[in-house]
C-alpha positions as a Markdown table, in Angstrom:
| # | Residue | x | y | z |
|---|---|---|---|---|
| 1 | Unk | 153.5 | 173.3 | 114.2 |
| 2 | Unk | 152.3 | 174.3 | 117.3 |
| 3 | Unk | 149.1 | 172.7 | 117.2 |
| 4 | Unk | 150.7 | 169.5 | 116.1 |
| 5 | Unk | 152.9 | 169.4 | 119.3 |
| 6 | Unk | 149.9 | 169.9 | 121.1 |
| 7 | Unk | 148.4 | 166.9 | 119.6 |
| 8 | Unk | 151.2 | 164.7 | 120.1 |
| 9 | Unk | 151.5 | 165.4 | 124.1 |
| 10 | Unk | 147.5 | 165.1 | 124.5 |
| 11 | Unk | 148.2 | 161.7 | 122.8 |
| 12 | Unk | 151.2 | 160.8 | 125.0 |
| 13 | Unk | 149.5 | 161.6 | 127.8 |
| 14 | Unk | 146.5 | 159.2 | 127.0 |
| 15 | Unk | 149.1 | 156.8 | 125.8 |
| 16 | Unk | 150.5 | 157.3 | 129.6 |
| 17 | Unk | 147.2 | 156.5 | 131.4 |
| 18 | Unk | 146.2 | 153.5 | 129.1 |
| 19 | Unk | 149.9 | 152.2 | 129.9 |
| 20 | Unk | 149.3 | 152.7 | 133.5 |
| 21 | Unk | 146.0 | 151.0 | 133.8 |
| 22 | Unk | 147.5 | 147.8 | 131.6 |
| 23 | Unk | 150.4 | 147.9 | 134.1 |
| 24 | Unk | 148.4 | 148.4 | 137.1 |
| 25 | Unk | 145.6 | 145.3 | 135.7 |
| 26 | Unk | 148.2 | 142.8 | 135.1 |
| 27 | Unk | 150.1 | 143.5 | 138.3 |
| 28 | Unk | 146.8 | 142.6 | 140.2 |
| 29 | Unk | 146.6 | 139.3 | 138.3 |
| 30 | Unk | 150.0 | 137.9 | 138.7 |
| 31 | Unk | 149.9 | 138.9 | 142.4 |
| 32 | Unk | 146.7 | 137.1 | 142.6 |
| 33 | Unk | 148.4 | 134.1 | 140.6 |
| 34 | Unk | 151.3 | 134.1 | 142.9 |
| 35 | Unk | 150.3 | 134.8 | 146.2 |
| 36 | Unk | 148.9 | 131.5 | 146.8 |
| 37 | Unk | 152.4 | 129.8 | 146.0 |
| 38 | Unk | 154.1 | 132.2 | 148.4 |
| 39 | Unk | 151.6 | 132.0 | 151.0 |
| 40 | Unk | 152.4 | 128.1 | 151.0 |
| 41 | Unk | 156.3 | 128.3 | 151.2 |
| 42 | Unk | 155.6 | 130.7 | 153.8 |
| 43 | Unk | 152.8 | 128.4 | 155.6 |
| 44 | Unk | 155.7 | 125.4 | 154.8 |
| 45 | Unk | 158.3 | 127.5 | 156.7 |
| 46 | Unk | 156.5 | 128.1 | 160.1 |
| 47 | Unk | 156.1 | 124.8 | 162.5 |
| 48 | Unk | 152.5 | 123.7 | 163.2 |
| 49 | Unk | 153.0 | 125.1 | 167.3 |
| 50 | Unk | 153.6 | 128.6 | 166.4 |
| 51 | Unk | 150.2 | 128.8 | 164.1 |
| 52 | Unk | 148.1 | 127.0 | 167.1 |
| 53 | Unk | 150.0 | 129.6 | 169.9 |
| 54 | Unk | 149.9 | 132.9 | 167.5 |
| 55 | Unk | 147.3 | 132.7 | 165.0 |
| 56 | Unk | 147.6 | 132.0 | 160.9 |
| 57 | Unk | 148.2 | 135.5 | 159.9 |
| 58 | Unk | 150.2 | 136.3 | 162.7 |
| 59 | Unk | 154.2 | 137.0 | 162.5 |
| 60 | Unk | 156.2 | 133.6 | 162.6 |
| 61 | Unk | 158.5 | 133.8 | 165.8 |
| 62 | Unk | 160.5 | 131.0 | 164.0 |
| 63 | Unk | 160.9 | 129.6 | 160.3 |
| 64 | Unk | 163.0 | 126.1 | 159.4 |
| 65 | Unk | 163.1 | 123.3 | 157.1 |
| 66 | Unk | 162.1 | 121.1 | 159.5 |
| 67 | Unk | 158.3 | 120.9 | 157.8 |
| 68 | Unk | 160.6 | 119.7 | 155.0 |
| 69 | Unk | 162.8 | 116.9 | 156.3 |
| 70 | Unk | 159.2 | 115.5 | 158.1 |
| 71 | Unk | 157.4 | 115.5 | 154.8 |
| 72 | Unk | 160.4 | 113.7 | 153.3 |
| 73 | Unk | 160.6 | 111.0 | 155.6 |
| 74 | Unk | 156.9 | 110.5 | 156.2 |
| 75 | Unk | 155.7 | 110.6 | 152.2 |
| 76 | Unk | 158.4 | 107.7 | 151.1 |
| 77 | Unk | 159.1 | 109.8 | 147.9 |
| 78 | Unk | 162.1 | 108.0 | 146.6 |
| 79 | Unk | 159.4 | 105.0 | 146.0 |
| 80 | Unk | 156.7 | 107.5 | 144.9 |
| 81 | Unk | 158.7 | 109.9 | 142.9 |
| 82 | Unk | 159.8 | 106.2 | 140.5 |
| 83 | Unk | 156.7 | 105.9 | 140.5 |
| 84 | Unk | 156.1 | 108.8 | 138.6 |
| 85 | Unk | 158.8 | 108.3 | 136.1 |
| 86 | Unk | 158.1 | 104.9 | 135.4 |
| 87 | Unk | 154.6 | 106.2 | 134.1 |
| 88 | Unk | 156.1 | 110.1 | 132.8 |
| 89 | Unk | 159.1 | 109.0 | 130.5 |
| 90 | Unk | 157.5 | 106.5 | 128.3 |
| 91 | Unk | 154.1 | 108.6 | 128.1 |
| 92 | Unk | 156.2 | 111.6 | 126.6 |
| 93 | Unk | 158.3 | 110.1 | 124.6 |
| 94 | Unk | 155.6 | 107.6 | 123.0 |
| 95 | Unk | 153.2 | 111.0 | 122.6 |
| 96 | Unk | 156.3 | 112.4 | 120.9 |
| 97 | Unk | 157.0 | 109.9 | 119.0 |
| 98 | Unk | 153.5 | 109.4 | 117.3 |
| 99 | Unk | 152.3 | 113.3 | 117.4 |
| 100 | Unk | 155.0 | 113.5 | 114.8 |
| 101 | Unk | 154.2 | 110.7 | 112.9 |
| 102 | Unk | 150.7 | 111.3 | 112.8 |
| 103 | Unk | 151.6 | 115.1 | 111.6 |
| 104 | Unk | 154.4 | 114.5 | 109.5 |
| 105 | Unk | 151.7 | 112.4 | 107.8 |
| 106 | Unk | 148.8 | 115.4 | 107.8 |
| 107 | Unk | 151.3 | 117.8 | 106.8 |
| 108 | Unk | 153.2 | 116.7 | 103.8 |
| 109 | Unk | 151.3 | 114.0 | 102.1 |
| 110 | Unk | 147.8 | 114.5 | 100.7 |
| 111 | Unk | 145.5 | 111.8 | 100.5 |
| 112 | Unk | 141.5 | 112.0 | 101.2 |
| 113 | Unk | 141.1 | 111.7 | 105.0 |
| 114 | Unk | 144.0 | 114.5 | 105.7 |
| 115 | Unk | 142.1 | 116.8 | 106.9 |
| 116 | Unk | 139.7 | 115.3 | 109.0 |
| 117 | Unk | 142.2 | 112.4 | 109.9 |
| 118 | Unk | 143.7 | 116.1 | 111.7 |
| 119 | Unk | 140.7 | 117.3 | 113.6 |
| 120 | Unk | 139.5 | 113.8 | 114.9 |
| 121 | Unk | 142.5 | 113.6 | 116.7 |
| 122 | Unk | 142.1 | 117.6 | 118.1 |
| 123 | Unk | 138.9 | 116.6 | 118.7 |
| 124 | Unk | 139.5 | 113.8 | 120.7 |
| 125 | Unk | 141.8 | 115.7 | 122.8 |
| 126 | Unk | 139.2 | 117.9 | 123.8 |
| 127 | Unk | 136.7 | 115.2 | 125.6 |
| 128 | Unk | 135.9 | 115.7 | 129.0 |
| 129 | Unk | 138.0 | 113.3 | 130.8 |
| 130 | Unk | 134.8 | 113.0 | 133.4 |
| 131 | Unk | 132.8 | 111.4 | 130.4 |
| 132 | Unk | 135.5 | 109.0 | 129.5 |
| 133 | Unk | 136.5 | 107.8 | 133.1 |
| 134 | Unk | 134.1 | 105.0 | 133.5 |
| 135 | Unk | 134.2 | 103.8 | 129.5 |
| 136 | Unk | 138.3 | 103.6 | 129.8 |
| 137 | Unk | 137.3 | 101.7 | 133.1 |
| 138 | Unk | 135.1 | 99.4 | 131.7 |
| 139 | Unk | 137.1 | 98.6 | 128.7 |
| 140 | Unk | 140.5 | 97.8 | 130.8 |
| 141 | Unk | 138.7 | 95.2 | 132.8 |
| 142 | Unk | 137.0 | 93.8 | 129.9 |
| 143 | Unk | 140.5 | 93.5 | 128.2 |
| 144 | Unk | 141.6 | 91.9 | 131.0 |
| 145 | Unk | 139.2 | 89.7 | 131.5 |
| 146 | Unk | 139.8 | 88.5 | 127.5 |
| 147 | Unk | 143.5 | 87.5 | 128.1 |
| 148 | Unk | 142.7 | 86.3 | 131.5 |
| 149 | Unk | 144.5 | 88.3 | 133.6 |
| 150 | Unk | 142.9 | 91.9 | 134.7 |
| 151 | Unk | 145.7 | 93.7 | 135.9 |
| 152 | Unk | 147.6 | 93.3 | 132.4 |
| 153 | Unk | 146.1 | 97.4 | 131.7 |
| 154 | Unk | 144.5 | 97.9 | 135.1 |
| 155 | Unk | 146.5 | 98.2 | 138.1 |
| 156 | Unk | 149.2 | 98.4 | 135.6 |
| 157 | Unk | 152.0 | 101.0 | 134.7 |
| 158 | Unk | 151.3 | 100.3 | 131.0 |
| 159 | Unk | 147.3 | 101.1 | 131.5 |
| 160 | Unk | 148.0 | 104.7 | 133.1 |
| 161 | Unk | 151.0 | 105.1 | 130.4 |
| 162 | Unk | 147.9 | 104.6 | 128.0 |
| 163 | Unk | 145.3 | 106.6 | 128.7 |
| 164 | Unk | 148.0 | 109.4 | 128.8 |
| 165 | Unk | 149.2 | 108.7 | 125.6 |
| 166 | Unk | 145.8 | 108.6 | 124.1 |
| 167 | Unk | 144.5 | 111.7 | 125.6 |
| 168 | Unk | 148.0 | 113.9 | 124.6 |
| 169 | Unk | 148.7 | 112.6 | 121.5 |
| 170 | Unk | 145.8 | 114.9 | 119.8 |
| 171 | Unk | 147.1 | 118.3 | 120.9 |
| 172 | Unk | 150.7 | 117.2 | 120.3 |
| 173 | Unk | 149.6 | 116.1 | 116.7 |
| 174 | Unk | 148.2 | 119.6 | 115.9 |
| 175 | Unk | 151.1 | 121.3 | 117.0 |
| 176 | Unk | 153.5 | 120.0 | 115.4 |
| 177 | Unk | 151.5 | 120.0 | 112.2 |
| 178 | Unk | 151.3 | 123.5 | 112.5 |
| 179 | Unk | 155.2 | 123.6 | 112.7 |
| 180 | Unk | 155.9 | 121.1 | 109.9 |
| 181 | Unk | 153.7 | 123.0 | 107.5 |
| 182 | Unk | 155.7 | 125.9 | 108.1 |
| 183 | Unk | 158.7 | 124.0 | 106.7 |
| 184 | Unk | 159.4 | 124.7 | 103.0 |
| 185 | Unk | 157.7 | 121.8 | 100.9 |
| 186 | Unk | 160.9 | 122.1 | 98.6 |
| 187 | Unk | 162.8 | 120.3 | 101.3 |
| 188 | Unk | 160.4 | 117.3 | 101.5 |
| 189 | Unk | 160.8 | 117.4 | 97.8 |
| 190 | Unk | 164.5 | 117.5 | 97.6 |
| 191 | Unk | 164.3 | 114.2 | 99.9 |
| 192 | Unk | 162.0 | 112.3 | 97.8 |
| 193 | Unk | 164.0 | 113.1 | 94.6 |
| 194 | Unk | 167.3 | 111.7 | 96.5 |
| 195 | Unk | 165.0 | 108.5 | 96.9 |
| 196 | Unk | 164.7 | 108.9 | 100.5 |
| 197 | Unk | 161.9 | 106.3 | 101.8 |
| 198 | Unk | 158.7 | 107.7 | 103.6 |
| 199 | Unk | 160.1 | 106.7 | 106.9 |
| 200 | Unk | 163.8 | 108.3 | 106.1 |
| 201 | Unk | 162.1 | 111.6 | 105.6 |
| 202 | Unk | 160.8 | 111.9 | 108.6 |
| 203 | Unk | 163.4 | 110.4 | 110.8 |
| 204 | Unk | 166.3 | 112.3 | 108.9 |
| 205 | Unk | 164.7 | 115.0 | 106.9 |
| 206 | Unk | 161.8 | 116.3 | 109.2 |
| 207 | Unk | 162.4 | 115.1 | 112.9 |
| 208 | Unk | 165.6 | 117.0 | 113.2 |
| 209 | Unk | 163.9 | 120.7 | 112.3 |
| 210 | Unk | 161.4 | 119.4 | 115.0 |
| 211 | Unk | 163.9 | 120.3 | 118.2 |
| 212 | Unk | 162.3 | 123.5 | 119.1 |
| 213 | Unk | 158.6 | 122.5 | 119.2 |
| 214 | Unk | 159.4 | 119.1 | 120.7 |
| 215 | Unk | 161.1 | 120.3 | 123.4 |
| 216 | Unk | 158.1 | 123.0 | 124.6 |
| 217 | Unk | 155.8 | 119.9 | 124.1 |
| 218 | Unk | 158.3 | 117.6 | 126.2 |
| 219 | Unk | 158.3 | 120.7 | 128.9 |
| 220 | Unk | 154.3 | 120.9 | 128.6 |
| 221 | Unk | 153.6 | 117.2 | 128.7 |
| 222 | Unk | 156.0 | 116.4 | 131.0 |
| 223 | Unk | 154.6 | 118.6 | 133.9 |
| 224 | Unk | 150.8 | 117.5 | 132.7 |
| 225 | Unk | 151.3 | 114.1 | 133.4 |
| 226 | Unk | 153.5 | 114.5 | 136.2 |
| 227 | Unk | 150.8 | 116.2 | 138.4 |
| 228 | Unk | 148.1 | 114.0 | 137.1 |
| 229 | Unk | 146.3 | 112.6 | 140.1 |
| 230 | Unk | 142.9 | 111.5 | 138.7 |
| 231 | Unk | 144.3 | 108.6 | 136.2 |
| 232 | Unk | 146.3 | 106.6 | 138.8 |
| 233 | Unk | 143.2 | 107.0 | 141.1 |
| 234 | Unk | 140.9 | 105.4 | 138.8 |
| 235 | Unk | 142.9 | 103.3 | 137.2 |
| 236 | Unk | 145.3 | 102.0 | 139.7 |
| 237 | Unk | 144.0 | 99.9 | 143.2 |
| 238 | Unk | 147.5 | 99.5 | 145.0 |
| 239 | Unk | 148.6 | 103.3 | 146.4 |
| 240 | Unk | 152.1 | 101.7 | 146.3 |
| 241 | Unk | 152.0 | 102.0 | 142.6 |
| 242 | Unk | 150.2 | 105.4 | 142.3 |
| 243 | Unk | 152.5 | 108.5 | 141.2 |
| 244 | Unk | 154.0 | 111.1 | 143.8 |
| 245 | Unk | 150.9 | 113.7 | 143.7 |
| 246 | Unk | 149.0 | 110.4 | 145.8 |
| 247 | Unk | 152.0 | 110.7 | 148.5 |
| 248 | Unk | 151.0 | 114.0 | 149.8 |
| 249 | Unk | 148.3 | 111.6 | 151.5 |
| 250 | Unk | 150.4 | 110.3 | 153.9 |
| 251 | Unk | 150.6 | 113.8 | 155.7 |
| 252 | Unk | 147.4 | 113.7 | 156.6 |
| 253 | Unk | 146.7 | 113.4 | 159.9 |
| 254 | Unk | 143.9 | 110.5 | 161.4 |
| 255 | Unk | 142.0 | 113.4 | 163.8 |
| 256 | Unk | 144.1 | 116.5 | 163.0 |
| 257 | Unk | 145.4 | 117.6 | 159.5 |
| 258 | Unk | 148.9 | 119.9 | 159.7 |
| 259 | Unk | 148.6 | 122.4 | 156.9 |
| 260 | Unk | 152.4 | 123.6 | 157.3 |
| 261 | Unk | 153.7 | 119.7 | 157.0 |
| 262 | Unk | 151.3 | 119.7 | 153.9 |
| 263 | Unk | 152.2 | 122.5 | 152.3 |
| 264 | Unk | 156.0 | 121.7 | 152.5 |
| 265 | Unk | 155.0 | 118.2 | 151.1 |
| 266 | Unk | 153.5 | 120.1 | 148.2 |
| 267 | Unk | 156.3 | 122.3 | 147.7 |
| 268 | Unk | 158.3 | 119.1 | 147.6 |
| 269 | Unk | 156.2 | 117.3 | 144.8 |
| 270 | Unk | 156.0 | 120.4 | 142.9 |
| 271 | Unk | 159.9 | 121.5 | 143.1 |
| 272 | Unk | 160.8 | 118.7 | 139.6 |
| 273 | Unk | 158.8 | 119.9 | 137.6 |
| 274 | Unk | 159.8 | 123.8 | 138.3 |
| 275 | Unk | 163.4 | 122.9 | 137.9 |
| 276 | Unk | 162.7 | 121.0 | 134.9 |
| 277 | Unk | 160.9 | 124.4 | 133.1 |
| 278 | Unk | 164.0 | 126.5 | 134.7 |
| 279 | Unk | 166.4 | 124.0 | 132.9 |
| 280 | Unk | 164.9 | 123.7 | 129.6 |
| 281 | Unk | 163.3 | 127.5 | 129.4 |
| 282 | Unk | 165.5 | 128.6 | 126.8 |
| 283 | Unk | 164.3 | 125.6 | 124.1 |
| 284 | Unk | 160.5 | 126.0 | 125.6 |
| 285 | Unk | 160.3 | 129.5 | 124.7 |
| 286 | Unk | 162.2 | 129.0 | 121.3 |
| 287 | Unk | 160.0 | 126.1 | 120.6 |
| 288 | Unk | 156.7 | 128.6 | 121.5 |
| 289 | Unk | 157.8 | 131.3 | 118.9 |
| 290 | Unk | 159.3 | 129.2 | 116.2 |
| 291 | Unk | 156.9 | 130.1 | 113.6 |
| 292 | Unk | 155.3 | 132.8 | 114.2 |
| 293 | Unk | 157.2 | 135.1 | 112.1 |
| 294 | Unk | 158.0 | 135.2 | 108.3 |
| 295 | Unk | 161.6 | 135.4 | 107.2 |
């Protein structure tokens, strides 16, 4: 008895040490992850004077928001931040829209091309967008050129809409694929004996037990193409059309650059899309773990 008690605290205490290090290993990560944001609200806090008179790491001898109201003012982003949704909305909700389609498909229907008909649209998810750039380039001109007009995809809301569409459509496919074959096939079967159509089971039937993982994607995809900068750089020539993440350029300075206006601006451009995860946590965690138990 003895012995075994002796055995159970030398394994408690190993237990205690393991626990430690894992504790102490992550805590170094996430303050790695995180310092970086704080050290820009901080930088955003302190005007531009008291860094050039005291030094970046020195104690602020004041903190405002007035880095805030200049960035504001200067970055136009009630034009920019429209901008943005004009190009965000429909991109999510079109990906949305055809991920489950394409899956609802995959999942409960067999046919001959299931299967691959799945992983060419993972695998065209995972291409490089460096090696597609100038071929997605090429081909919006040459469209344009056809129909006589090039800015009906380039230089054009619907071109940037697009390319987002096609690039997110893939990963939102396979997972809600994943989710529908999770669903009991007994409920697709009921549906067809009622004499529900193809499309009826899916819009009534399947779509509805698709909430949770629609809204993570929605969170996910939303915040993707919301930061996107490269697309509308590429693919738009008019900065008056480019999303909010091209405003932050209008802080910059001709000679001189001021890093605390900037980082406010950034803190600006990046505040929706925190709010957005803050408001819909609750379904994107839900939508996360639906699944992955049995039961």
């Amino acid at each position: 008895m003895t012995s075994t008690m002796v055995v159970d605290a030398k394994y408690r205490d190993k237990q205690k040490v393991k626990d430690r290090f894992i504790s102490a290993f992550i805590g170094f990560f996430a303050f790695v992850w995180i310092f970086p944001i704080l050290w820009t609200i901080w930088t955003s806090l302190r005007p531009y004077n008291d860094i050039i008179s005291y030094g970046v790491f020195s104690w602020p001898k004041h903190l405002n928001l007035d880095n805030y109201f200049t960035a504001f003012k200067k970055m136009g982003l009630t034009h920019y931040f429209l901008n943005t949704l004009y190009v965000t909305i429909p991109a999510v909700v079109l990906t949305l829209f055809l991920g489950s389609l394409i899956a609802f498909v995959v999942s409960r229907y067999s046919f001959r091309f299931n299967l691959s008909l799945l992983l060419l649209f993972t695998a065209g998810n995972m291409l490089p967008i460096v090696l597609t750039y100038i071929p997605v380039f090429w081909l919006y001109i040459k469209i344009g050129d056809l129909f006589g007009n090039r800015s009906l995809l380039y230089n054009n809301y619907l071109g940037i809409i697009l390319v987002h569409v096609a690039f997110q459509v893939g990963f939102a496919t396979f997972v809600l694929s994943s989710y529908m074959k999770t669903v009991p096939k007994e409920i697709s079967e009921s549906a067809i004996i009622d004499g529900a159509s193809v499309f009826r089971h899916y819009w009534n039937v399947m779509l509805p037990l698709l909430r949770p993982p629609l809204a993570a994607l929605g969170v996910l995809m939303s915040c993707w193409i919301y930061n996107d900068f490269f697309w509308a750089l590429i693919l738009m020539s008019q900065d008056s059309k480019r999303p909010v993440t091209s405003a932050l350029r209008q802080l910059q300075g001709e000679y001189i650059t001021d890093f605390n206006l900037l980082a406010a601006g950034a803190i600006i451009v990046a505040a929706p899309t925190v709010i957005l995860f803050f408001v819909l946590r609750k379904q994107f965690v839900s939508g996360l773990t639906l699944g992955s138990t049995k039961g």
